[in-house]
Every structure is written in C-alpha cells, then in structure tokens.
PDB file of N, H, CA, C and O in Angstrom:
ATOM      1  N   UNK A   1     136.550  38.255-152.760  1.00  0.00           N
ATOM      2  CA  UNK A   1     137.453  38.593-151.682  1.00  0.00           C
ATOM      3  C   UNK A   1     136.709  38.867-150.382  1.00  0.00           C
ATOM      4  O   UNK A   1     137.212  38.468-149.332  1.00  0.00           O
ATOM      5  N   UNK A   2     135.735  39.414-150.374  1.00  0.00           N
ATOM      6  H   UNK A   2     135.326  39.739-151.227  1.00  0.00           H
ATOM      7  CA  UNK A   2     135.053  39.750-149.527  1.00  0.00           C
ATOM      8  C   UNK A   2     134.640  38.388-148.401  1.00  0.00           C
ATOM      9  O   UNK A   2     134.997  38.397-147.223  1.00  0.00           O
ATOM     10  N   UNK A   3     133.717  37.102-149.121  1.00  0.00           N
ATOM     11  H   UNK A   3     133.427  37.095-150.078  1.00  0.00           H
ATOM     12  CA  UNK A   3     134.063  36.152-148.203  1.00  0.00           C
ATOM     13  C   UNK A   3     135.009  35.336-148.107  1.00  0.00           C
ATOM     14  O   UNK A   3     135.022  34.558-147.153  1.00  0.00           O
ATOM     15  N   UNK A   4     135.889  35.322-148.940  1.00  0.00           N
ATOM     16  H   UNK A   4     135.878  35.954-149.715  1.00  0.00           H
ATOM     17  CA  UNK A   4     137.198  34.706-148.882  1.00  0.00           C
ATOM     18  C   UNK A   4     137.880  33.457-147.298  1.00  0.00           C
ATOM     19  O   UNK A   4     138.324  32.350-146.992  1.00  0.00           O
ATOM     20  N   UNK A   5     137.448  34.852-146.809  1.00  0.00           N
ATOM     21  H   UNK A   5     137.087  35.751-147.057  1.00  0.00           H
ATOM     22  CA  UNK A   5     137.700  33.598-145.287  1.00  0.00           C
ATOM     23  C   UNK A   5     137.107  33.124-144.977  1.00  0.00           C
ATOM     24  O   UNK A   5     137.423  32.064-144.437  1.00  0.00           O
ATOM     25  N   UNK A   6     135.359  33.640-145.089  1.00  0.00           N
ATOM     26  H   UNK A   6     135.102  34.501-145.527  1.00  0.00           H
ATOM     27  CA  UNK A   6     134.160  33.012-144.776  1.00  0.00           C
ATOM     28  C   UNK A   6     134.155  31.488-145.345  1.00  0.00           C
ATOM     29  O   UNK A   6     133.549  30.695-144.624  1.00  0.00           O
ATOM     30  N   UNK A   7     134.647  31.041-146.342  1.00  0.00           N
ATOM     31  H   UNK A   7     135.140  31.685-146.928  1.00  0.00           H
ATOM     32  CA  UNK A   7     134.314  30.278-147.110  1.00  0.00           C
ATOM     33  C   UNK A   7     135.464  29.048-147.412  1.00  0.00           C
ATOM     34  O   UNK A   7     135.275  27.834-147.482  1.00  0.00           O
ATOM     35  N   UNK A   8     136.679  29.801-147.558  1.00  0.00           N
ATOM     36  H   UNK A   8     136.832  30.788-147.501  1.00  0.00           H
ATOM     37  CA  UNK A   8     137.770  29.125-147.647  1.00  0.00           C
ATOM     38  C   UNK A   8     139.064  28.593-146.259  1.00  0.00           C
ATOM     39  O   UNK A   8     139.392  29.407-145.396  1.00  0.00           O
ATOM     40  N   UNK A   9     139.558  27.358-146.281  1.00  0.00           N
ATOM     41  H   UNK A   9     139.291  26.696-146.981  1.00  0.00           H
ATOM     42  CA  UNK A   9     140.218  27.034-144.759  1.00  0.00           C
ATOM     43  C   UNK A   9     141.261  25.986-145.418  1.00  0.00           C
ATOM     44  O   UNK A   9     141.148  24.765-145.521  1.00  0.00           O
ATOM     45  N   UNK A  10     142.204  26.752-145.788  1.00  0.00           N
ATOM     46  H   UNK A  10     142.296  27.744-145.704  1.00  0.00           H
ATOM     47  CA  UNK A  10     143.306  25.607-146.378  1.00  0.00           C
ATOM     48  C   UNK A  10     143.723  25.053-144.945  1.00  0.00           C
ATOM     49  O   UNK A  10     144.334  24.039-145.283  1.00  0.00           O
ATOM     50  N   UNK A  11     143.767  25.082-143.760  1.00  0.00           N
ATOM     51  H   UNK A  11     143.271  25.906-143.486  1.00  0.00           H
ATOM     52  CA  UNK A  11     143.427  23.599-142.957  1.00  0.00           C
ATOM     53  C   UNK A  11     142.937  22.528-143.126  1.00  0.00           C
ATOM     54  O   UNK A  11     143.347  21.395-142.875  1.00  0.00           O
ATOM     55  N   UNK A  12     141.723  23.024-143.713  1.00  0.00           N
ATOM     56  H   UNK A  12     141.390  23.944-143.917  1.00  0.00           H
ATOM     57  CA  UNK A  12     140.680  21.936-143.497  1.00  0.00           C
ATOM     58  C   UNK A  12     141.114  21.030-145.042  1.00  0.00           C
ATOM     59  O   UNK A  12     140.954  19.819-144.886  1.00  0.00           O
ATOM     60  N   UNK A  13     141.522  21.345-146.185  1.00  0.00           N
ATOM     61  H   UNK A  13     141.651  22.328-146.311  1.00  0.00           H
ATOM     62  CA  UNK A  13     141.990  20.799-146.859  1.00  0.00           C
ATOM     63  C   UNK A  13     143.023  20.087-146.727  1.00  0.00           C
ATOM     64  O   UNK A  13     143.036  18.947-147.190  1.00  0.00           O
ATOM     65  N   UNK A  14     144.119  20.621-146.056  1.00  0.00           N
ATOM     66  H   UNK A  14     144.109  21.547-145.679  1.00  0.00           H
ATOM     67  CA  UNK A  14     145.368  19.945-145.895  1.00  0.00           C
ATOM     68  C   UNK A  14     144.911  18.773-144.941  1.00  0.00           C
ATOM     69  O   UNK A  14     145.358  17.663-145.231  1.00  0.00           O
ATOM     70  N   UNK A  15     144.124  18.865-143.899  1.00  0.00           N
ATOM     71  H   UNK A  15     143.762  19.766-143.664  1.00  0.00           H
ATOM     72  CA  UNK A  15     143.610  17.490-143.368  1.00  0.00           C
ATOM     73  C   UNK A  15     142.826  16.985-143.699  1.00  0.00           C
ATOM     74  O   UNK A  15     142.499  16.045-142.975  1.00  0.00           O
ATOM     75  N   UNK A  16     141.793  17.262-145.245  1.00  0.00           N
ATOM     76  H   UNK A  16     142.058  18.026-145.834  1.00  0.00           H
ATOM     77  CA  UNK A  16     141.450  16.147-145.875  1.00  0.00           C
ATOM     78  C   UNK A  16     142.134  15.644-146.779  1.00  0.00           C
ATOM     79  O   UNK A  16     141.577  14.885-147.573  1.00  0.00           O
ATOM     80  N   UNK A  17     143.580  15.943-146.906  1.00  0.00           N
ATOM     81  H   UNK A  17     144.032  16.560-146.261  1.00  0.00           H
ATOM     82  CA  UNK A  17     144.362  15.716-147.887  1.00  0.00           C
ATOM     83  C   UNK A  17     145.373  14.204-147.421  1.00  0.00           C
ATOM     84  O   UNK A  17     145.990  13.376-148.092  1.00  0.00           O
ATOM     85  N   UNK A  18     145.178  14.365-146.172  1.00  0.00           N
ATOM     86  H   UNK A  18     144.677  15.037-145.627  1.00  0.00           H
ATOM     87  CA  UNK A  18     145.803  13.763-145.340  1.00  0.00           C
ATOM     88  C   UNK A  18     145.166  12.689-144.966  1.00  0.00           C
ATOM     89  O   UNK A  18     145.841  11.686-144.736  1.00  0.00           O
ATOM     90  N   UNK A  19     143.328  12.624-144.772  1.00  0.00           N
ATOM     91  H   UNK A  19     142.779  13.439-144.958  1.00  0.00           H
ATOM     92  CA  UNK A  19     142.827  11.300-144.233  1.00  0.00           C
ATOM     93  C   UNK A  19     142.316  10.581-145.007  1.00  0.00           C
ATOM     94  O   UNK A  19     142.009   9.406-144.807  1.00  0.00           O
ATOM     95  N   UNK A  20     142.046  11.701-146.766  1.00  0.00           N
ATOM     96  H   UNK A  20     142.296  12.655-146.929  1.00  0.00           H
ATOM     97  CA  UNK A  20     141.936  10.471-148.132  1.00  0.00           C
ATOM     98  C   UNK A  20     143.116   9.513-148.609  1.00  0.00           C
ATOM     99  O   UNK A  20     143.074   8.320-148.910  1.00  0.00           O
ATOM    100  N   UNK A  21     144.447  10.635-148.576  1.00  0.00           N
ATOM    101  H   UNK A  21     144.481  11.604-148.331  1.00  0.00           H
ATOM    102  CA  UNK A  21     146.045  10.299-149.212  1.00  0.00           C
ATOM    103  C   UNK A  21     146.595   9.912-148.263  1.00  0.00           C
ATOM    104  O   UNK A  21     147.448   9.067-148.536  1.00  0.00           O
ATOM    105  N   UNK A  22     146.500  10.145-147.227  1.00  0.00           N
ATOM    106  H   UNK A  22     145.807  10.831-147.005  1.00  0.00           H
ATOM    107  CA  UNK A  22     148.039   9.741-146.300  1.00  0.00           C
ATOM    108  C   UNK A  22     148.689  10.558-146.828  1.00  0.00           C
ATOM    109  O   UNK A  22     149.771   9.999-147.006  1.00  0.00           O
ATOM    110  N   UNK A  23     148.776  11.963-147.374  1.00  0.00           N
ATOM    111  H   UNK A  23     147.896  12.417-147.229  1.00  0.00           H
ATOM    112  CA  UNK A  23     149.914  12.962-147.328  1.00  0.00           C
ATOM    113  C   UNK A  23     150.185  14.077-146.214  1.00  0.00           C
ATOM    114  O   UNK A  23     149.289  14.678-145.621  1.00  0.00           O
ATOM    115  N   UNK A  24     151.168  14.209-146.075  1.00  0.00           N
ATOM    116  H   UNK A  24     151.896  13.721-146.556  1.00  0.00           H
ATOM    117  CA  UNK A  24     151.705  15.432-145.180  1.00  0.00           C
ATOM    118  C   UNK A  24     152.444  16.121-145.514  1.00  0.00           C
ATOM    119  O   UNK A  24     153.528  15.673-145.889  1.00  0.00           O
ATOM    120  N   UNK A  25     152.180  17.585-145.529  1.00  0.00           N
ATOM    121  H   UNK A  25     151.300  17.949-145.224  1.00  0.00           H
ATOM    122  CA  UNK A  25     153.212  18.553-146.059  1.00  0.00           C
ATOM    123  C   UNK A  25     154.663  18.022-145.383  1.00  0.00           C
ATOM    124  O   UNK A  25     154.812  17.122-144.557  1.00  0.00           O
ATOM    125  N   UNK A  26     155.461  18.695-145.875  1.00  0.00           N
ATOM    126  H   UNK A  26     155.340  19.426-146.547  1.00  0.00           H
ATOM    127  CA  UNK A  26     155.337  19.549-147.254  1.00  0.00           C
ATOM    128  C   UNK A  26     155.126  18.570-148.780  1.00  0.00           C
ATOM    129  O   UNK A  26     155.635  17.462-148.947  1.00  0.00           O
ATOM    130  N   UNK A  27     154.235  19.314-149.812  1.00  0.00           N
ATOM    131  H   UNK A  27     153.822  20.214-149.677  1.00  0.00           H
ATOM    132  CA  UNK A  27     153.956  18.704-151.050  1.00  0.00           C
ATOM    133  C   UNK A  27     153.601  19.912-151.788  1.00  0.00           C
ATOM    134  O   UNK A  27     153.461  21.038-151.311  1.00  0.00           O
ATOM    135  N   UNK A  28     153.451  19.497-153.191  1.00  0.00           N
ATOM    136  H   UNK A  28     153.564  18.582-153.578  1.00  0.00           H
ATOM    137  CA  UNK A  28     152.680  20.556-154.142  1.00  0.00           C
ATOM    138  C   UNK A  28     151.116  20.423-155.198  1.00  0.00           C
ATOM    139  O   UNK A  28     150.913  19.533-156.024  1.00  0.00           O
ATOM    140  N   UNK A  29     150.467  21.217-154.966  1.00  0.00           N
ATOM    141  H   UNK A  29     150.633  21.940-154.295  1.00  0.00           H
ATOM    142  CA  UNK A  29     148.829  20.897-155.178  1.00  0.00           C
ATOM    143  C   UNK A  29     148.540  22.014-155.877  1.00  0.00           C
ATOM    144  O   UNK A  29     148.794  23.194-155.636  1.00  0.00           O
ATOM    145  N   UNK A  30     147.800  21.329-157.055  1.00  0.00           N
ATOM    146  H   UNK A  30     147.594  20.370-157.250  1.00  0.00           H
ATOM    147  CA  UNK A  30     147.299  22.020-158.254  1.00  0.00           C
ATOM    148  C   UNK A  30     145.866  22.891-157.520  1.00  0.00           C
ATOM    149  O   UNK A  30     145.256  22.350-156.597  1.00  0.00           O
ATOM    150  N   UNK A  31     145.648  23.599-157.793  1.00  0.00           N
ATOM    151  H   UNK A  31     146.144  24.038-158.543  1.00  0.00           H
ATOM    152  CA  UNK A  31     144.172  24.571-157.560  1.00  0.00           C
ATOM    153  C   UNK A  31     143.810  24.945-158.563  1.00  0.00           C
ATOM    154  O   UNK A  31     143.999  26.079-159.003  1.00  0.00           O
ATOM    155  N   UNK A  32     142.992  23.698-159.315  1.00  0.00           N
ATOM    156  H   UNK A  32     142.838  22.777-158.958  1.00  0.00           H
ATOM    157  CA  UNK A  32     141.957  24.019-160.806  1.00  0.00           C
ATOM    158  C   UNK A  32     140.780  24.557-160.329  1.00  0.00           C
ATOM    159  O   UNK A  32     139.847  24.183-159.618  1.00  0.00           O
ATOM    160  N   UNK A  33     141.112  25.569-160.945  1.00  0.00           N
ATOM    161  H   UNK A  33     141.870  25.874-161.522  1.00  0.00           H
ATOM    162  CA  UNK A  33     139.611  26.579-160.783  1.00  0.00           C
ATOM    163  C   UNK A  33     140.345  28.035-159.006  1.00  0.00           C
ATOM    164  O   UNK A  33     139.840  28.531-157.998  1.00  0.00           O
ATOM    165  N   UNK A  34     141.414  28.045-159.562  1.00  0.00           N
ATOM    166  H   UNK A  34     141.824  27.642-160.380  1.00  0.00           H
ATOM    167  CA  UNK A  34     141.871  29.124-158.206  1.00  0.00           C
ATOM    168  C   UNK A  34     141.476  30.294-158.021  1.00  0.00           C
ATOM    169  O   UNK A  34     141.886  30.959-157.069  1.00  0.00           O
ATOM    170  N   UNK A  35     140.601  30.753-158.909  1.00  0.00           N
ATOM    171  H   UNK A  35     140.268  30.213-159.681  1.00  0.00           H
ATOM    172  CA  UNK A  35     139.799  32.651-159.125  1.00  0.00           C
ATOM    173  C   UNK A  35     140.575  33.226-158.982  1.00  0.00           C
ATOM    174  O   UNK A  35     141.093  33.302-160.096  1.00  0.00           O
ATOM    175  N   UNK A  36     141.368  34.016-158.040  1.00  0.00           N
ATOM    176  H   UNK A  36     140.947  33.955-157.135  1.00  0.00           H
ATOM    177  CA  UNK A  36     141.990  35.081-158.111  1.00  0.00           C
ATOM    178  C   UNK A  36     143.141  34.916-157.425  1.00  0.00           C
ATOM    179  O   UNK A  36     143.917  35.871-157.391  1.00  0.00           O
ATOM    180  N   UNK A  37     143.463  33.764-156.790  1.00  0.00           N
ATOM    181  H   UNK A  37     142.832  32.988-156.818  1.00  0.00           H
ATOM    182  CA  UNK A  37     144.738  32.786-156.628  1.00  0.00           C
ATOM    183  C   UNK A  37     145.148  33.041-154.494  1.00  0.00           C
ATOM    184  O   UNK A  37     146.163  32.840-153.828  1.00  0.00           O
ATOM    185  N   UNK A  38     143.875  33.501-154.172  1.00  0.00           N
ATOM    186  H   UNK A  38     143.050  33.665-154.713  1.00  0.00           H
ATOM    187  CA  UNK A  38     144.583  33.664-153.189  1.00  0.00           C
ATOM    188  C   UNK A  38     144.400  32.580-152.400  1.00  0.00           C
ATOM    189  O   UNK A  38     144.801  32.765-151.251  1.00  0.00           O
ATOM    190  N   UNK A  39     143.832  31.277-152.659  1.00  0.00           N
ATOM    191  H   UNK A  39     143.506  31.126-153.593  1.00  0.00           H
ATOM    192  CA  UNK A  39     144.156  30.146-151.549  1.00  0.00           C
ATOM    193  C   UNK A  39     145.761  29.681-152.144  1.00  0.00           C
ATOM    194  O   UNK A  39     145.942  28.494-151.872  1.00  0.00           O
ATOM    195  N   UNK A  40     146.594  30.108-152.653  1.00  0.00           N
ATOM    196  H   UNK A  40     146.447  31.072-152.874  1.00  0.00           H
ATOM    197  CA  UNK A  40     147.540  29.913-153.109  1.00  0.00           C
ATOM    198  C   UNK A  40     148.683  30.395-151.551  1.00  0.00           C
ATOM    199  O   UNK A  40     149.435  29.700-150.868  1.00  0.00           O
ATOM    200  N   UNK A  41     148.319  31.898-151.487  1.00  0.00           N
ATOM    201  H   UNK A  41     147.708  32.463-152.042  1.00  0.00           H
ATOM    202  CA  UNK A  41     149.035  31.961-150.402  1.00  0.00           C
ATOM    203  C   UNK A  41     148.780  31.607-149.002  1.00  0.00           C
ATOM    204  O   UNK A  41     149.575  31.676-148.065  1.00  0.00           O
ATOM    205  N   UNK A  42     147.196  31.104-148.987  1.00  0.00           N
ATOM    206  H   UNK A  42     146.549  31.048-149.747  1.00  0.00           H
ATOM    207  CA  UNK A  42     146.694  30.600-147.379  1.00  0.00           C
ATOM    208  C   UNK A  42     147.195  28.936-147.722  1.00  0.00           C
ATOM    209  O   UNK A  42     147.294  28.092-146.831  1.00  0.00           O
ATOM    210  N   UNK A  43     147.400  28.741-148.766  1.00  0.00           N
ATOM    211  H   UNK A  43     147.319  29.426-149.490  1.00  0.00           H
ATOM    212  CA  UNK A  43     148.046  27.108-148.726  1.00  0.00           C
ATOM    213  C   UNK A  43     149.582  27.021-148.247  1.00  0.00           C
ATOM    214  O   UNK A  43     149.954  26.151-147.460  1.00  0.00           O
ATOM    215  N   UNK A  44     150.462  28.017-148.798  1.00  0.00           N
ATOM    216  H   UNK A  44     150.160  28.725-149.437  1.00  0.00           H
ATOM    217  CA  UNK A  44     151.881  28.511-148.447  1.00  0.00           C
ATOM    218  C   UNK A  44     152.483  28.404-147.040  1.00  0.00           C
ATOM    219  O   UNK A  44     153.575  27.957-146.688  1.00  0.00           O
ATOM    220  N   UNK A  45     150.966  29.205-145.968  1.00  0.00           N
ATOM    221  H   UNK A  45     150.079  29.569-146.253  1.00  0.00           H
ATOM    222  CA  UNK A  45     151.122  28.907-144.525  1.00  0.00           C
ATOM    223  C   UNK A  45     151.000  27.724-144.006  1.00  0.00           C
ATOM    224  O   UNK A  45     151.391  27.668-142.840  1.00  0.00           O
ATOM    225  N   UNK A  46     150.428  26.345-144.633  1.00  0.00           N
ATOM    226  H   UNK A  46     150.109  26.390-145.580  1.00  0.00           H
ATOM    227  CA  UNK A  46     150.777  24.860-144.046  1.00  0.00           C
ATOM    228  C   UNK A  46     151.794  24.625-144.867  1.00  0.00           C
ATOM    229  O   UNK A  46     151.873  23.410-145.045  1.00  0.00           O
ATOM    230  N   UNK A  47     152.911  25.426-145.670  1.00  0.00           N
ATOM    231  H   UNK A  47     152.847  26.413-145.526  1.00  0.00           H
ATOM    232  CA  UNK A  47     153.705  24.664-146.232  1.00  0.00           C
ATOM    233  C   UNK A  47     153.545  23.213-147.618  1.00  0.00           C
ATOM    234  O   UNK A  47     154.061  22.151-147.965  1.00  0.00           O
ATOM    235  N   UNK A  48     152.575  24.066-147.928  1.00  0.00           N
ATOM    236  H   UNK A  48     152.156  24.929-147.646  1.00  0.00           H
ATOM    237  CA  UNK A  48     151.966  23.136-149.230  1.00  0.00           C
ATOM    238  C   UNK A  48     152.334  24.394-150.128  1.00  0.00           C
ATOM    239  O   UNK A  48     151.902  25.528-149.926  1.00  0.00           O
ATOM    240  N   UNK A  49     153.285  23.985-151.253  1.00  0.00           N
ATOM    241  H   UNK A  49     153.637  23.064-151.417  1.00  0.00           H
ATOM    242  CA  UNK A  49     153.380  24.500-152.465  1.00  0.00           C
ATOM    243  C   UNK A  49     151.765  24.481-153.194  1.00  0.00           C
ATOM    244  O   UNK A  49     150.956  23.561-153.073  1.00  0.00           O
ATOM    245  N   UNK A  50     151.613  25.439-153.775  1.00  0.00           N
ATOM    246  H   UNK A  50     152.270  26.186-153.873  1.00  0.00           H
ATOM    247  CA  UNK A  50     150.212  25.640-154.783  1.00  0.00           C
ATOM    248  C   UNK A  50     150.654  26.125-155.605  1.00  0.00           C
ATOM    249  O   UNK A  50     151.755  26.676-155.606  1.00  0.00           O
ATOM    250  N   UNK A  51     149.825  26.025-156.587  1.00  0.00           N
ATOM    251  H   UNK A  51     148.931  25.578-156.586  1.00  0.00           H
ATOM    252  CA  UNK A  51     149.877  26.505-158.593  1.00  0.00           C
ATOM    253  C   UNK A  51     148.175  26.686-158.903  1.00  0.00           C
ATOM    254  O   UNK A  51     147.362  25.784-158.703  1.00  0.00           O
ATOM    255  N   UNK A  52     147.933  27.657-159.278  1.00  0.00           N
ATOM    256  H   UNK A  52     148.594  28.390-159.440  1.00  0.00           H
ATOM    257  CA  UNK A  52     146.235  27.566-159.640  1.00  0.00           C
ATOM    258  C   UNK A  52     146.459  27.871-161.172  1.00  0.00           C
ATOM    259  O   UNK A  52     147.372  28.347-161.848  1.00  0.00           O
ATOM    260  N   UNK A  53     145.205  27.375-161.398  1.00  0.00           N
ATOM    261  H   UNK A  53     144.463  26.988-160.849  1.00  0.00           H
ATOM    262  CA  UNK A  53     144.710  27.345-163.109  1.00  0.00           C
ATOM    263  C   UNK A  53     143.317  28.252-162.740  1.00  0.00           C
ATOM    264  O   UNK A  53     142.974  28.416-161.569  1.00  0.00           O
ATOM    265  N   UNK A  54     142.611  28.780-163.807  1.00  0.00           N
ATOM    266  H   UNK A  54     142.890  28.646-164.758  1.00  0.00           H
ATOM    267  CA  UNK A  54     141.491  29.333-163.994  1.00  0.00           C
ATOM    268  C   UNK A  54     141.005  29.896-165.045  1.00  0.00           C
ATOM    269  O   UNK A  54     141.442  30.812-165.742  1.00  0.00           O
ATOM    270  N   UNK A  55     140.366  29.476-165.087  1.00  0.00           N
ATOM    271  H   UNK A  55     140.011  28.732-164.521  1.00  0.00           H
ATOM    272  CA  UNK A  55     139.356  29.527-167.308  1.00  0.00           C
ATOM    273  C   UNK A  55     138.910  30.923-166.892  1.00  0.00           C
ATOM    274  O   UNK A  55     139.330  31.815-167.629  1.00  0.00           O
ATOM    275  N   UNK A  56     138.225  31.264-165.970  1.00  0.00           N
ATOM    276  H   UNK A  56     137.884  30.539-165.371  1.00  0.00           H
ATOM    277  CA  UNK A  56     137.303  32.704-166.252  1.00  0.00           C
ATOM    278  C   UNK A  56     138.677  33.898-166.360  1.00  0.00           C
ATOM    279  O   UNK A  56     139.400  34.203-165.412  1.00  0.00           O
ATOM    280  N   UNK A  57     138.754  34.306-167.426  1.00  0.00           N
ATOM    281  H   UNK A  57     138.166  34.058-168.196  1.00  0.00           H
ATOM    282  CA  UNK A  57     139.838  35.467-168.040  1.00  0.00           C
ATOM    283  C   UNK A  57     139.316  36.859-166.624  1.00  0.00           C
ATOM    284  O   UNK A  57     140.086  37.496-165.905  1.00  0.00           O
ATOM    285  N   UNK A  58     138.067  36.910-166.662  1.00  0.00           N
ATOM    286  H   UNK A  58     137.442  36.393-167.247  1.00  0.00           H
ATOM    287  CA  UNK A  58     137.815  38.140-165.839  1.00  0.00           C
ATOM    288  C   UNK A  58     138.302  37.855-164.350  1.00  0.00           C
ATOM    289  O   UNK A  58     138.814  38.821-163.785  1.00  0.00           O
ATOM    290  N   UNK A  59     138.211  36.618-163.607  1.00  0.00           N
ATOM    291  H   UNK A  59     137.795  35.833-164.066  1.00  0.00           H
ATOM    292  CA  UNK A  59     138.537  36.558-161.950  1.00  0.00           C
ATOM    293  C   UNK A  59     140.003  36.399-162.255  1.00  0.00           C
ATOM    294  O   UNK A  59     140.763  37.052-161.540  1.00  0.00           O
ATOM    295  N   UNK A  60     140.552  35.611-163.235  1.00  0.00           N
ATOM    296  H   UNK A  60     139.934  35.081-163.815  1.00  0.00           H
ATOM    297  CA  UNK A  60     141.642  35.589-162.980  1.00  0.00           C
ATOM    298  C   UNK A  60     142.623  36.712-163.005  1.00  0.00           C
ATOM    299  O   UNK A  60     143.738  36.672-162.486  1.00  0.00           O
ATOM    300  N   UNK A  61     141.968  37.992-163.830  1.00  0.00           N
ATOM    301  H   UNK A  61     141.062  38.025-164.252  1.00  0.00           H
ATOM    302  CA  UNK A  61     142.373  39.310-163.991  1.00  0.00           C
ATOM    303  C   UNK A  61     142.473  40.108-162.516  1.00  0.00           C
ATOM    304  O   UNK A  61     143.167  41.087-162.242  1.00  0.00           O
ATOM    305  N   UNK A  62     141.711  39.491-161.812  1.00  0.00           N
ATOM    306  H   UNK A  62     141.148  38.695-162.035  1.00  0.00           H
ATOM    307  CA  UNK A  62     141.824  39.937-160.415  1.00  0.00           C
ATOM    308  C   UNK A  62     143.293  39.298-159.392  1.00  0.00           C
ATOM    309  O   UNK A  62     143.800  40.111-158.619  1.00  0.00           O
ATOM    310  N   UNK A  63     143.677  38.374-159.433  1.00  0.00           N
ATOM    311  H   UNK A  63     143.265  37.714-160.061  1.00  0.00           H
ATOM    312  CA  UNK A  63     144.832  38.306-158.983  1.00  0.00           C
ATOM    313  C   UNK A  63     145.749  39.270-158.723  1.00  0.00           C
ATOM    314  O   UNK A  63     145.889  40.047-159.667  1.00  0.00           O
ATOM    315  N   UNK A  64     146.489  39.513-157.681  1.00  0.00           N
ATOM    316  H   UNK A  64     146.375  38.881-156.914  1.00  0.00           H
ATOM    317  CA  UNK A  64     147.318  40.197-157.383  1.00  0.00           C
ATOM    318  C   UNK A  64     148.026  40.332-157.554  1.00  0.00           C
ATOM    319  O   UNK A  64     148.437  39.337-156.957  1.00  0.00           O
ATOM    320  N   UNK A  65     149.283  40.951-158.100  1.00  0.00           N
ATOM    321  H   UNK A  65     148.949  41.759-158.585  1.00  0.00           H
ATOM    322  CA  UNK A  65     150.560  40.967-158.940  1.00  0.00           C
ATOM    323  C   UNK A  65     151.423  39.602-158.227  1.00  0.00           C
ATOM    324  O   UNK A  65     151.710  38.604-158.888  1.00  0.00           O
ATOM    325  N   UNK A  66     151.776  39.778-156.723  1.00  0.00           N
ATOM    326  H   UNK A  66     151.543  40.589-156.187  1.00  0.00           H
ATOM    327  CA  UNK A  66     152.476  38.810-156.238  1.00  0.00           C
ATOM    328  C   UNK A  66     152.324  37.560-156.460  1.00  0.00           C
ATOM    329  O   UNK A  66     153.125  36.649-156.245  1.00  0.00           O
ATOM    330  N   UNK A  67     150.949  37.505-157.035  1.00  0.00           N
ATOM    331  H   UNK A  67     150.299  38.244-157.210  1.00  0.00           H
ATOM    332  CA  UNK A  67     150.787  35.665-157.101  1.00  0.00           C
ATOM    333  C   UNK A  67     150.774  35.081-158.643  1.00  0.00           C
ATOM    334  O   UNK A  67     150.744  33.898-158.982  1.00  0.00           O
ATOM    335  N   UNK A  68     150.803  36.165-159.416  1.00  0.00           N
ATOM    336  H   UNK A  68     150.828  37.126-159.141  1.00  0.00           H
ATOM    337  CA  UNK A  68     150.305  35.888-160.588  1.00  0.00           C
ATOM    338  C   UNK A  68     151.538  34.848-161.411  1.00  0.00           C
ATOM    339  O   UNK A  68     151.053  33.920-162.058  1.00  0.00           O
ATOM    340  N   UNK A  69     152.830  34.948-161.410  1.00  0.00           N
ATOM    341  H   UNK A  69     153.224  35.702-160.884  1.00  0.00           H
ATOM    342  CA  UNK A  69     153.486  33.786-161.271  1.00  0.00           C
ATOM    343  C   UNK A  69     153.120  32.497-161.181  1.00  0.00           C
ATOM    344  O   UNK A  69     153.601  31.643-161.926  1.00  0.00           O
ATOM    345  N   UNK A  70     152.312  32.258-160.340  1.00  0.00           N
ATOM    346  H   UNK A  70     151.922  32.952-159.735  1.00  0.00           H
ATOM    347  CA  UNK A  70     152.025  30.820-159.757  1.00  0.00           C
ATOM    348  C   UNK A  70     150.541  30.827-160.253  1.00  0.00           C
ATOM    349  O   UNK A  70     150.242  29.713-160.682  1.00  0.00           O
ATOM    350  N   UNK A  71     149.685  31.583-160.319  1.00  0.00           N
ATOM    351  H   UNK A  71     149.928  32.489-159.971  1.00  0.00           H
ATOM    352  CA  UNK A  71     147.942  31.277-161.101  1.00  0.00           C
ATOM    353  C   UNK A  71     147.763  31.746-162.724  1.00  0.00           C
ATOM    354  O   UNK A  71     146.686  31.586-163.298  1.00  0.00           O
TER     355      UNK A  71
END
C-alpha cells in the first residue's frame, strides 16, 4: 500500500489497452495476480469494470472489506 501509487496508473493501462486492442471503456478486465485488490477501484475511475484473482492467501487477506466481493 505504501507504494501503491508509486507504482501503479490504471491510465496507463487503459491506454495500453487501447493501442494493443482497440478497446475503450467501458469493458470488464480480469486482474490475475490483484494483491490486495486495490487497482480494482483505481480501474472503476476510467470506468473499466475489474475482478482480481490472487494465489498468495496472505496479500489477499489484506483486501479491504469493500472490495472483497470482486478479488
């Protein structure tokens, strides 16, 4: 969490999502490997539905109640 922003820019995804696919929100995108699910809600703000998966039992224990639904 700590670099979270440092590191992560669901912008910059949604416009490489866009100049590999030719997609434009709104759509919905899997996040295998989401840790603790919060690019889930920085994906929400371009209007891209997200769903994360994540094998490590311990990060994913970190999720926040609100998201845990969707990771």
């Amino acid at each position: 969490e700590d670099t979270f922003d440092e590191y992560f820019d669901a912008k910059y995804v949604r416009d490489l999502i866009k100049i590999v696919w030719g997609e434009k929100p709104p759509y919905k995108l899997l996040d295998a490997g989401s840790a603790n699910g919060l690019t889930l809600e920085e994906f929400a703000e371009y209007d891209i539905k997200a769903w994360g998966v994540e094998k490590s039992k311990y990060i994913h224990a970190q999720t926040p109640k609100y998201l845990r639904k969707r990771n």
